[in-house]
PQR file with spaces between the fields and no chain letter, atoms N, CA, C, O and H, PARSE charges and radii, in Angstrom:
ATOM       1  N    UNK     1      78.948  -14.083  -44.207 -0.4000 1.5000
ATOM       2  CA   UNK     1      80.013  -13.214  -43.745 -0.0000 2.0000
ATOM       3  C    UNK     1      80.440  -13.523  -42.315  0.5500 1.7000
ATOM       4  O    UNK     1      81.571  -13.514  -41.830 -0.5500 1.4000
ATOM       5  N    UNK     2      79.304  -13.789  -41.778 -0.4000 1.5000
ATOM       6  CA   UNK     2      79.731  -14.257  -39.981 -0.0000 2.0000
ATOM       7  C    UNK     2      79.071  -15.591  -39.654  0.5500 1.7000
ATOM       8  O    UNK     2      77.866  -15.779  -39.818 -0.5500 1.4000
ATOM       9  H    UNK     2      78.385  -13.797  -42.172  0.4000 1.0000
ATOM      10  N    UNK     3      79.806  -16.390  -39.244 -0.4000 1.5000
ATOM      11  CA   UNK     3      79.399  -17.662  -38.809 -0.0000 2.0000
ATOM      12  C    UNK     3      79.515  -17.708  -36.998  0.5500 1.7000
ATOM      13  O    UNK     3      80.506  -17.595  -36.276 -0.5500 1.4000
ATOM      14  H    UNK     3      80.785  -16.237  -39.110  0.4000 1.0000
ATOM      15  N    UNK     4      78.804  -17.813  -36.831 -0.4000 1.5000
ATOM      16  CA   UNK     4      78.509  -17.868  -34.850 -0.0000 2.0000
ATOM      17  C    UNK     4      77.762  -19.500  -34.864  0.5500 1.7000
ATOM      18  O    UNK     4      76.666  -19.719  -35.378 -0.5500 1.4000
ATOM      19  H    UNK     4      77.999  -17.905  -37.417  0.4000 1.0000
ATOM      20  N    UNK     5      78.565  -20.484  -34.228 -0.4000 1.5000
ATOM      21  CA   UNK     5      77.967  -21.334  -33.926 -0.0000 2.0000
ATOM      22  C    UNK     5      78.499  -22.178  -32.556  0.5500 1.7000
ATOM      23  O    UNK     5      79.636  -22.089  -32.093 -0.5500 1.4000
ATOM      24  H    UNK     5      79.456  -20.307  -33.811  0.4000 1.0000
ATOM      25  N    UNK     6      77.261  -23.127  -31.950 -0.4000 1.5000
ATOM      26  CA   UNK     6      77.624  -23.535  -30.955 -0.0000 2.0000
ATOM      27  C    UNK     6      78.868  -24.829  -30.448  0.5500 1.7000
ATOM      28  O    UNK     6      79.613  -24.808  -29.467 -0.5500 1.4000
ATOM      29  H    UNK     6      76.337  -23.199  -32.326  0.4000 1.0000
ATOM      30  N    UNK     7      78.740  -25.819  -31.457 -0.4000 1.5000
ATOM      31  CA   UNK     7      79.444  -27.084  -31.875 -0.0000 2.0000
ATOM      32  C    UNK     7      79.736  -27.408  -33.691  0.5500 1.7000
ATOM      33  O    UNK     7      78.807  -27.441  -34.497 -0.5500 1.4000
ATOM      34  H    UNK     7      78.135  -25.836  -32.253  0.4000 1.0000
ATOM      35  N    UNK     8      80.742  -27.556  -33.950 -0.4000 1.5000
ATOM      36  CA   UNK     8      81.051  -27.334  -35.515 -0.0000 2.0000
ATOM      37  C    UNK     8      82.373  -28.442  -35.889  0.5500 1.7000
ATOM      38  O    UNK     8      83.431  -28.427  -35.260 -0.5500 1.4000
ATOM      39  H    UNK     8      81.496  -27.529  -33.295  0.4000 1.0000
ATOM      40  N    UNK     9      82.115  -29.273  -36.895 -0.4000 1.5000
ATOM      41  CA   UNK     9      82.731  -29.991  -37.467 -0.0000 2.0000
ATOM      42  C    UNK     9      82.806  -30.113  -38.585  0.5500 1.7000
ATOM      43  O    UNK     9      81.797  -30.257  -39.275 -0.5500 1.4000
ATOM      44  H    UNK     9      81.255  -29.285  -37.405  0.4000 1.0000
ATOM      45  N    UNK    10      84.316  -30.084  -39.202 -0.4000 1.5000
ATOM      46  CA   UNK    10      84.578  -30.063  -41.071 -0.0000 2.0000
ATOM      47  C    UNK    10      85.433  -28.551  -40.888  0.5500 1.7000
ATOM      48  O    UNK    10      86.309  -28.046  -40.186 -0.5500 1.4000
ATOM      49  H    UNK    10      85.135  -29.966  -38.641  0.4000 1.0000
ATOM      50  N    UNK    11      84.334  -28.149  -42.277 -0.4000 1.5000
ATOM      51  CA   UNK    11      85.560  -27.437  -42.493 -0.0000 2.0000
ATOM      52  C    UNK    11      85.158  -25.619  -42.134  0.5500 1.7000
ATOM      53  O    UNK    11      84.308  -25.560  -43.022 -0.5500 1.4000
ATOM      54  H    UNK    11      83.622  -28.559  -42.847  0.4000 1.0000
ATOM      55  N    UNK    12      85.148  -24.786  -41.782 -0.4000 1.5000
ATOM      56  CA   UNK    12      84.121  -23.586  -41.883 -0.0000 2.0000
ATOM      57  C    UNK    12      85.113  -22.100  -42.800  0.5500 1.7000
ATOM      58  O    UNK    12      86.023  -21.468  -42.263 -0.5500 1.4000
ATOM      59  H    UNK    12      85.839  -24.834  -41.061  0.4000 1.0000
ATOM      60  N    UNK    13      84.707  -21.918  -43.919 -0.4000 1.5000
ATOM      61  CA   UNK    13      84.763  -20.582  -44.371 -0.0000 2.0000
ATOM      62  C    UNK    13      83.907  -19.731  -44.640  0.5500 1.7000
ATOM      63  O    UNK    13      82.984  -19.890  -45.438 -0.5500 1.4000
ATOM      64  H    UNK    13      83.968  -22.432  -44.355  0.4000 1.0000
ATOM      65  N    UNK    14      84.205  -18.459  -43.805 -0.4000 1.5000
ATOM      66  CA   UNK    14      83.754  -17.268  -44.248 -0.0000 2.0000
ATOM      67  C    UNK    14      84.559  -16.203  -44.376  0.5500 1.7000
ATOM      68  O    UNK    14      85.781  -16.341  -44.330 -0.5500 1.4000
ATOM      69  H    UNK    14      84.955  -18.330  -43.157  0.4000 1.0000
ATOM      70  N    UNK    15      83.890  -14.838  -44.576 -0.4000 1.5000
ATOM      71  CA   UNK    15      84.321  -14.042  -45.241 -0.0000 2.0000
ATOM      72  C    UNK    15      85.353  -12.799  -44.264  0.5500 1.7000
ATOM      73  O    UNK    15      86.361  -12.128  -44.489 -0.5500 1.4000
ATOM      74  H    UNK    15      82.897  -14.726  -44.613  0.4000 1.0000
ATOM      75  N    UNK    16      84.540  -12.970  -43.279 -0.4000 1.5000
ATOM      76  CA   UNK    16      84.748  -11.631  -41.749 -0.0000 2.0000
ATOM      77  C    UNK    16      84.768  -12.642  -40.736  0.5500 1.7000
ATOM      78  O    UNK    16      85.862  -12.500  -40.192 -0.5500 1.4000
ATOM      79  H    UNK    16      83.722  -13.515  -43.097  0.4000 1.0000
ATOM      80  N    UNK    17      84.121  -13.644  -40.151 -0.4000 1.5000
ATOM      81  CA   UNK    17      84.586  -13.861  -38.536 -0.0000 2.0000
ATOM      82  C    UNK    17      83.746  -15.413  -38.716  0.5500 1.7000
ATOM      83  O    UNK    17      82.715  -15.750  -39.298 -0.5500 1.4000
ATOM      84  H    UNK    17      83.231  -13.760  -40.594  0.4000 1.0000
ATOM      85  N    UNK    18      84.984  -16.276  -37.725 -0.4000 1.5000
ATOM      86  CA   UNK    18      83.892  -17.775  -37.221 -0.0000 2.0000
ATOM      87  C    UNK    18      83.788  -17.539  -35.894  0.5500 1.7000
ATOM      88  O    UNK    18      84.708  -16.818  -35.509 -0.5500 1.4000
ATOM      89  H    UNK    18      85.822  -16.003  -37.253  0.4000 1.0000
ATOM      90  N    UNK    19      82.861  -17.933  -34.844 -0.4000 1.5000
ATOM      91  CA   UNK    19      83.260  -18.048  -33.935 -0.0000 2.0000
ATOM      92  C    UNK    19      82.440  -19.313  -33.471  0.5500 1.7000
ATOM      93  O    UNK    19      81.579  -19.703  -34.259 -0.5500 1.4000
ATOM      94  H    UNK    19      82.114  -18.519  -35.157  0.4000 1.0000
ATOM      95  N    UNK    20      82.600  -19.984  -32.316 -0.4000 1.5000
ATOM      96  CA   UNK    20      82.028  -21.230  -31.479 -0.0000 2.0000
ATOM      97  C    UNK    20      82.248  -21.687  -30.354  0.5500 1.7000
ATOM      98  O    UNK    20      83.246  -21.311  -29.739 -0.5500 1.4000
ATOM      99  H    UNK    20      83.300  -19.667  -31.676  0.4000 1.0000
ATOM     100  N    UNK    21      81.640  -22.323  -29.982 -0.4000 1.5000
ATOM     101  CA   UNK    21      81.831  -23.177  -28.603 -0.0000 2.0000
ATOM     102  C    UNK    21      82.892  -24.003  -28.791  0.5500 1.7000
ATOM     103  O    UNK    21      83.884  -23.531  -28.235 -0.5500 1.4000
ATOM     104  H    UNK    21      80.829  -22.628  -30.482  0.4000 1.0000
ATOM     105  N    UNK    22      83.148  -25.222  -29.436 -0.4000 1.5000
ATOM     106  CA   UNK    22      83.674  -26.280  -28.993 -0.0000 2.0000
ATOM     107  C    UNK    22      84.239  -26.530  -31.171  0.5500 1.7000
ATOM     108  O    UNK    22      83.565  -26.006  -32.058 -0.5500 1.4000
ATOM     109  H    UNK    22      82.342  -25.605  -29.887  0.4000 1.0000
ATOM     110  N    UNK    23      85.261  -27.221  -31.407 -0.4000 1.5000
ATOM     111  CA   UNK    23      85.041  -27.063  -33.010 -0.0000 2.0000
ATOM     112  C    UNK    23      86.044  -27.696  -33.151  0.5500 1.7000
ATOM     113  O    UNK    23      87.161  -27.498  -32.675 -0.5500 1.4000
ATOM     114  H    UNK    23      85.808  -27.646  -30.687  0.4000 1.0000
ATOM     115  N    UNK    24      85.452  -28.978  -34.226 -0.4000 1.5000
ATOM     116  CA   UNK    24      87.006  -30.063  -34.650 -0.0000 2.0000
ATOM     117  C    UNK    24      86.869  -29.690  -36.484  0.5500 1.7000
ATOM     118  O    UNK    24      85.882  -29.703  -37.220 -0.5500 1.4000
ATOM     119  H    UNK    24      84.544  -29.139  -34.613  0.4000 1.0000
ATOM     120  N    UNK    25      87.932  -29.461  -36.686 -0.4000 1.5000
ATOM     121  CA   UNK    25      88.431  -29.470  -38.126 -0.0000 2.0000
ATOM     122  C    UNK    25      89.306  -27.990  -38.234  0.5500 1.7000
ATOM     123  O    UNK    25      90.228  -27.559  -37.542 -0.5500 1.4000
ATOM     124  H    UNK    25      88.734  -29.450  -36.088  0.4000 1.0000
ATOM     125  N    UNK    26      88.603  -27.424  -39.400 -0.4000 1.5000
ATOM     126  CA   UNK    26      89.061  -26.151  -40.243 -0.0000 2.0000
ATOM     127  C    UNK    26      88.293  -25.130  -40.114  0.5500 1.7000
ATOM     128  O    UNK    26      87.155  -25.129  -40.583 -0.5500 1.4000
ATOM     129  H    UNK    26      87.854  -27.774  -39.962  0.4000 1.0000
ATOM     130  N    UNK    27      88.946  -23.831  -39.277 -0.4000 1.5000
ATOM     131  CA   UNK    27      88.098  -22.496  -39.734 -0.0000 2.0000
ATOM     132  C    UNK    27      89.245  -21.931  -40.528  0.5500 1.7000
ATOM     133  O    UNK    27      90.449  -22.168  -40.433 -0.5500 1.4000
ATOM     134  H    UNK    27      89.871  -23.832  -38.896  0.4000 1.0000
ATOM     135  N    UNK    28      88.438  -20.948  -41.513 -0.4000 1.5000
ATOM     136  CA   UNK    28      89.328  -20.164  -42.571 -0.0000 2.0000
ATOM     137  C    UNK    28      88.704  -18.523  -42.711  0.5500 1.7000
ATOM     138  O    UNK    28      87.769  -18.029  -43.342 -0.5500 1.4000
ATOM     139  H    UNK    28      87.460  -20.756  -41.590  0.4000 1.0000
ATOM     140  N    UNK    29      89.680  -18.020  -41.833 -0.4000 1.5000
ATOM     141  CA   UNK    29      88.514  -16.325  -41.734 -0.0000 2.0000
ATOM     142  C    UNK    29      89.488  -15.273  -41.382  0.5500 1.7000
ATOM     143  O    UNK    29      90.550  -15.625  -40.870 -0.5500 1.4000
ATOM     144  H    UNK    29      90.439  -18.421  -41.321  0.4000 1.0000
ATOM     145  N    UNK    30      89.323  -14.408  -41.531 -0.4000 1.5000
ATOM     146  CA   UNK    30      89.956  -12.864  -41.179 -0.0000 2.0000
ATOM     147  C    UNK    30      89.793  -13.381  -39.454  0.5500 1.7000
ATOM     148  O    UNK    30      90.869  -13.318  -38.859 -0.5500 1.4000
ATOM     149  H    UNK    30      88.460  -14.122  -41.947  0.4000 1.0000
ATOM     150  N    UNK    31      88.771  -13.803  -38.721 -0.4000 1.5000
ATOM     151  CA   UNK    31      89.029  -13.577  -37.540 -0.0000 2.0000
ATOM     152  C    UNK    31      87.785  -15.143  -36.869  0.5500 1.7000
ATOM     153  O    UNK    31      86.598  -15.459  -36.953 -0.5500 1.4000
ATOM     154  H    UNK    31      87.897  -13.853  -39.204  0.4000 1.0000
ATOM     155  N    UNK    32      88.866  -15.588  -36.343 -0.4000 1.5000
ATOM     156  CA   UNK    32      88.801  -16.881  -35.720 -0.0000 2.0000
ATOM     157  C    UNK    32      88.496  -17.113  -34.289  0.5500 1.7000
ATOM     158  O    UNK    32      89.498  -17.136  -33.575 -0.5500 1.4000
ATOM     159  H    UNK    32      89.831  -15.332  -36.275  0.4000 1.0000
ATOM     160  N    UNK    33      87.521  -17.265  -33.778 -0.4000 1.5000
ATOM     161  CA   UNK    33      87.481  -17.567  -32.258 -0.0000 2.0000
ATOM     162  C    UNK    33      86.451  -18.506  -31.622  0.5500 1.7000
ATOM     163  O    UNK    33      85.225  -18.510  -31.737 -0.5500 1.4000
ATOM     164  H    UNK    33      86.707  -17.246  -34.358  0.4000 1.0000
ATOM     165  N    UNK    34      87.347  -19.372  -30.858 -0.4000 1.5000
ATOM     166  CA   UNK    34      86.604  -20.739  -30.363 -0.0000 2.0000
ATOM     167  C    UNK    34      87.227  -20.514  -29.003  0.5500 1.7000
ATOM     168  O    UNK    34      88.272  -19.925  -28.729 -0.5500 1.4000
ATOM     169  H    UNK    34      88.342  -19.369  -30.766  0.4000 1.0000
ATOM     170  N    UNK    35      85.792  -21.502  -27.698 -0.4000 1.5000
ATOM     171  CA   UNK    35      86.504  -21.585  -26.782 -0.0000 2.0000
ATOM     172  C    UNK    35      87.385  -22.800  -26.504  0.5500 1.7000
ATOM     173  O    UNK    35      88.353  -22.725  -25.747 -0.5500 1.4000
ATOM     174  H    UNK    35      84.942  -21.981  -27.920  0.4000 1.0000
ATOM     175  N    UNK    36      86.973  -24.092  -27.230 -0.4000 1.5000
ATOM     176  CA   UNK    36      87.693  -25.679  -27.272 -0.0000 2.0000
ATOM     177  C    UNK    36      87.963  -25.830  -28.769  0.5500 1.7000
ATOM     178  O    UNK    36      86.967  -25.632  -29.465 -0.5500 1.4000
ATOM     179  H    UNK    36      86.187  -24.152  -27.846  0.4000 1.0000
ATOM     180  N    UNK    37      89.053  -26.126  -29.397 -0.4000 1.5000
ATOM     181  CA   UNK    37      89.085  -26.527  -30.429 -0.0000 2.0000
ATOM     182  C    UNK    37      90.050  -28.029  -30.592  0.5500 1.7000
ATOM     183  O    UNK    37      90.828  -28.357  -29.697 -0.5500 1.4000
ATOM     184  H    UNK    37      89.862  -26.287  -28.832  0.4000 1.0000
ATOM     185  N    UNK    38      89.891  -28.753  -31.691 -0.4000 1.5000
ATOM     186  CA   UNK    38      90.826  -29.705  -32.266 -0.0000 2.0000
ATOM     187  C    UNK    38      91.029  -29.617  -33.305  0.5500 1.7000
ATOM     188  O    UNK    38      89.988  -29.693  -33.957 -0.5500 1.4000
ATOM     189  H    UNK    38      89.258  -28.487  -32.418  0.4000 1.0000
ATOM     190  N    UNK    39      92.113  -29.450  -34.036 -0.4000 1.5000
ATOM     191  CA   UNK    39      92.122  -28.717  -35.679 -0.0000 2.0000
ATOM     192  C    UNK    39      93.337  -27.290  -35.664  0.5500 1.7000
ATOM     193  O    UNK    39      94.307  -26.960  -34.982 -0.5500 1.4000
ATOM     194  H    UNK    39      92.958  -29.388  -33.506  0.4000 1.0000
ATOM     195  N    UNK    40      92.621  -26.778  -36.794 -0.4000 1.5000
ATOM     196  CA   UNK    40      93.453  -25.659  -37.158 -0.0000 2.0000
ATOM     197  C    UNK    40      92.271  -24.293  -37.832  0.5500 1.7000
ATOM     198  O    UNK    40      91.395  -24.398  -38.691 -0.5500 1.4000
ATOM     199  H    UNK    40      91.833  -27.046  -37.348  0.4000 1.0000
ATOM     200  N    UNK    41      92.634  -23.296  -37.171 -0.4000 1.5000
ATOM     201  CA   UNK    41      92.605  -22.015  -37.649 -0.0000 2.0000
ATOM     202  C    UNK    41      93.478  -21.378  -38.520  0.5500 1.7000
ATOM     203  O    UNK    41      94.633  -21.619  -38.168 -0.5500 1.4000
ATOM     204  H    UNK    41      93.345  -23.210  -36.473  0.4000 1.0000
ATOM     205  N    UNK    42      93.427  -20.648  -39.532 -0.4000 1.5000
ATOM     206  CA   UNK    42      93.843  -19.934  -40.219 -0.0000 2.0000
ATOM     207  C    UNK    42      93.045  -18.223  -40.605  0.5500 1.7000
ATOM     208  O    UNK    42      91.860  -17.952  -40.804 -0.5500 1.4000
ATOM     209  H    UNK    42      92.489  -20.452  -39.817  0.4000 1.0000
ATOM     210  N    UNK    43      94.052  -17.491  -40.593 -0.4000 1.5000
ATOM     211  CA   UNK    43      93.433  -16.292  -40.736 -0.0000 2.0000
ATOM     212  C    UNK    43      94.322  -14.838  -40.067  0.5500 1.7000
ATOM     213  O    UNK    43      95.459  -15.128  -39.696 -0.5500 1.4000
ATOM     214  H    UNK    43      95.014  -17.711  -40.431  0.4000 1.0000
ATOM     215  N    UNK    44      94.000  -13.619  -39.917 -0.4000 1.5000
ATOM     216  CA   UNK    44      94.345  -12.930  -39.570 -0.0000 2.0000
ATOM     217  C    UNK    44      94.355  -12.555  -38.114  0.5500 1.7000
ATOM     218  O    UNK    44      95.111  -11.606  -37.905 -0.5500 1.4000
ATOM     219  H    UNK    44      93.077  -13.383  -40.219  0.4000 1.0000
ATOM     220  N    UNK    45      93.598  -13.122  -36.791 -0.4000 1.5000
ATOM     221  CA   UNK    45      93.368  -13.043  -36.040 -0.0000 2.0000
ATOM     222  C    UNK    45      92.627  -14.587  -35.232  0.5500 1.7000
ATOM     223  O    UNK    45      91.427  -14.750  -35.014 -0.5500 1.4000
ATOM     224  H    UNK    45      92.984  -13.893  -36.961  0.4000 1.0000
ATOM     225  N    UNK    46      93.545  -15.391  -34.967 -0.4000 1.5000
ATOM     226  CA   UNK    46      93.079  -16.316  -34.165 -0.0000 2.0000
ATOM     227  C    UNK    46      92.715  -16.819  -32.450  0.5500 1.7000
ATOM     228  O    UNK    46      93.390  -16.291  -31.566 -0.5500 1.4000
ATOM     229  H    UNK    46      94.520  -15.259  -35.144  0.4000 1.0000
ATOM     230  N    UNK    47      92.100  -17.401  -32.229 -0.4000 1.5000
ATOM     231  CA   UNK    47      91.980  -17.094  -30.426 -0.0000 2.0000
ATOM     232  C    UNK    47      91.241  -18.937  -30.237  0.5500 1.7000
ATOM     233  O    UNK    47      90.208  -19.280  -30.813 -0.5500 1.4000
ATOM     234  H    UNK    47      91.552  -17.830  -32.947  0.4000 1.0000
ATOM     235  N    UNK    48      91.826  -19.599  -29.588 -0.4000 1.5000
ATOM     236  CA   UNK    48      91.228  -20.661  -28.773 -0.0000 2.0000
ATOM     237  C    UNK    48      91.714  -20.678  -27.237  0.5500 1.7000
ATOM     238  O    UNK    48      92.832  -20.856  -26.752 -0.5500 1.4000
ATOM     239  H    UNK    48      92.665  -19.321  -29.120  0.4000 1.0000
ATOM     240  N    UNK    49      90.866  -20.509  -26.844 -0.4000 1.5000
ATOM     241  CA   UNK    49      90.436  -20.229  -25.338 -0.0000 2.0000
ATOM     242  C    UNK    49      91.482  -19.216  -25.020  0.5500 1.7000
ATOM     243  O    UNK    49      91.153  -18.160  -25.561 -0.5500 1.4000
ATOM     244  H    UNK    49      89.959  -20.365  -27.238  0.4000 1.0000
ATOM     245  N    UNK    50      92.688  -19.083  -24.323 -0.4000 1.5000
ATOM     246  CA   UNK    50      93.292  -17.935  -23.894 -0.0000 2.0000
ATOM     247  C    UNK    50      94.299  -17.749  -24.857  0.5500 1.7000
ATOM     248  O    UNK    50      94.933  -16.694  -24.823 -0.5500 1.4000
ATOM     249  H    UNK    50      92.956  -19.940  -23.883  0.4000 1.0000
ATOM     250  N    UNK    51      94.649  -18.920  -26.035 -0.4000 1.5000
ATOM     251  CA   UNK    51      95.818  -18.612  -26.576 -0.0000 2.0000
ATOM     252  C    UNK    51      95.376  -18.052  -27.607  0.5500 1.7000
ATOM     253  O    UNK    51      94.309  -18.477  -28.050 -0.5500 1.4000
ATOM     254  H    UNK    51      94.134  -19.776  -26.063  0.4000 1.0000
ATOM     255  N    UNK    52      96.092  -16.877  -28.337 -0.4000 1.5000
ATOM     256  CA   UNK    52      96.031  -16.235  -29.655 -0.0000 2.0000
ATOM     257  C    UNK    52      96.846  -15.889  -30.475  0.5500 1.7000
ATOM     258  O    UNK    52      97.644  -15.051  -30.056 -0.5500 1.4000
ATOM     259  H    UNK    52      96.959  -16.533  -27.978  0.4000 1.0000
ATOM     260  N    UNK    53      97.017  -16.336  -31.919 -0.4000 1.5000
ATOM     261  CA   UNK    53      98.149  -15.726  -32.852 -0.0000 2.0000
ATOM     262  C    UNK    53      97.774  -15.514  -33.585  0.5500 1.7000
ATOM     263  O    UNK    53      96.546  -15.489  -33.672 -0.5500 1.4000
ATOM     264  H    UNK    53      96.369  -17.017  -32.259  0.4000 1.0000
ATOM     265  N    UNK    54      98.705  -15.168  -34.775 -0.4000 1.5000
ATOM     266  CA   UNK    54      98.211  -14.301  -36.144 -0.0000 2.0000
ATOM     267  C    UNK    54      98.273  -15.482  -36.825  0.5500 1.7000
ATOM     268  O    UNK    54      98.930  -16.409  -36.351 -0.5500 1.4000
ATOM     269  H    UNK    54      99.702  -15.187  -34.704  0.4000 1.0000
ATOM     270  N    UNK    55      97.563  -15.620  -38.096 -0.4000 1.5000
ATOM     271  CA   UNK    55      97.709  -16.000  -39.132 -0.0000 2.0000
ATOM     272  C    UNK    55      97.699  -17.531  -38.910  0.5500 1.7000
ATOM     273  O    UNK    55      97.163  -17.989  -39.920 -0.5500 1.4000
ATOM     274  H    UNK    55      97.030  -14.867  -38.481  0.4000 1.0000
ATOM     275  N    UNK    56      98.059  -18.628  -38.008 -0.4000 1.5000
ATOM     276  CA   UNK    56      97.826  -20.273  -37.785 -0.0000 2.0000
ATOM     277  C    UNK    56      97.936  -20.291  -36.099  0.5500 1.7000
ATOM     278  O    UNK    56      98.734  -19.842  -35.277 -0.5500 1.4000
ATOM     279  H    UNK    56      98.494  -18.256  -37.189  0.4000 1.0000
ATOM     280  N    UNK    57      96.786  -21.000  -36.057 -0.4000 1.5000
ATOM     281  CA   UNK    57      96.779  -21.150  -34.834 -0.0000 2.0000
ATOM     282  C    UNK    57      95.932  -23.018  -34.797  0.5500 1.7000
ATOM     283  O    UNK    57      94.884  -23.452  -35.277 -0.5500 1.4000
ATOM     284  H    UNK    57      96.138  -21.365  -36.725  0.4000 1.0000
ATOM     285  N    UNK    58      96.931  -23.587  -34.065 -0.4000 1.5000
ATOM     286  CA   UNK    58      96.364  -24.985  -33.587 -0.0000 2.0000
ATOM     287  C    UNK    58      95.787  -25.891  -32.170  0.5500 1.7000
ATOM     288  O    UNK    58      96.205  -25.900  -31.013 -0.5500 1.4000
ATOM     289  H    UNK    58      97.782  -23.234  -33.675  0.4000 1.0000
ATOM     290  N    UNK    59      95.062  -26.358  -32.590 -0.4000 1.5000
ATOM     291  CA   UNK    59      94.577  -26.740  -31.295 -0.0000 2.0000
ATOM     292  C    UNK    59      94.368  -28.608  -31.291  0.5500 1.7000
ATOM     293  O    UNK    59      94.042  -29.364  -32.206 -0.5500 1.4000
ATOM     294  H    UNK    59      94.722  -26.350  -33.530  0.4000 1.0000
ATOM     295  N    UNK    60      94.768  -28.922  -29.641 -0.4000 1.5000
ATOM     296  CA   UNK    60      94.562  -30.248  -29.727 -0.0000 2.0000
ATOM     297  C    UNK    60      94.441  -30.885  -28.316  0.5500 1.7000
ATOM     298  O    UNK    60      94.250  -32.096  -28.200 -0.5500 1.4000
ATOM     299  H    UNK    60      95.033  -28.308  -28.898  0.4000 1.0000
């Protein structure tokens, strides 16, 4: 249901929340938050480092 991790690569789904340090690929969650990312978020609530949107959020 909750994924908390420090460094993460591929793809990550869960059910309620990802969150991480640093993260290249895919999170897929109700609620998304990294402080470095490369990739894409999807979900209801996204956040990499100060920027945040609903529903796609990209980072690079």
């Amino acid at each position: 249901m909750f994924s908390d991790i420090s460094y993460g690569k591929g793809l990550f789904v869960t059910l309620i929340a990802n969150r991480s340090n640093c993260f290249v690929g895919v999170q897929i969650s109700i609620l998304n938050i990294t402080d470095r990312a490369t990739g894409i978020q999807i979900g209801l609530w996204n956040r990499i480092g100060a920027r945040a949107s609903p529903f796609i959020n990209i980072g690079y």
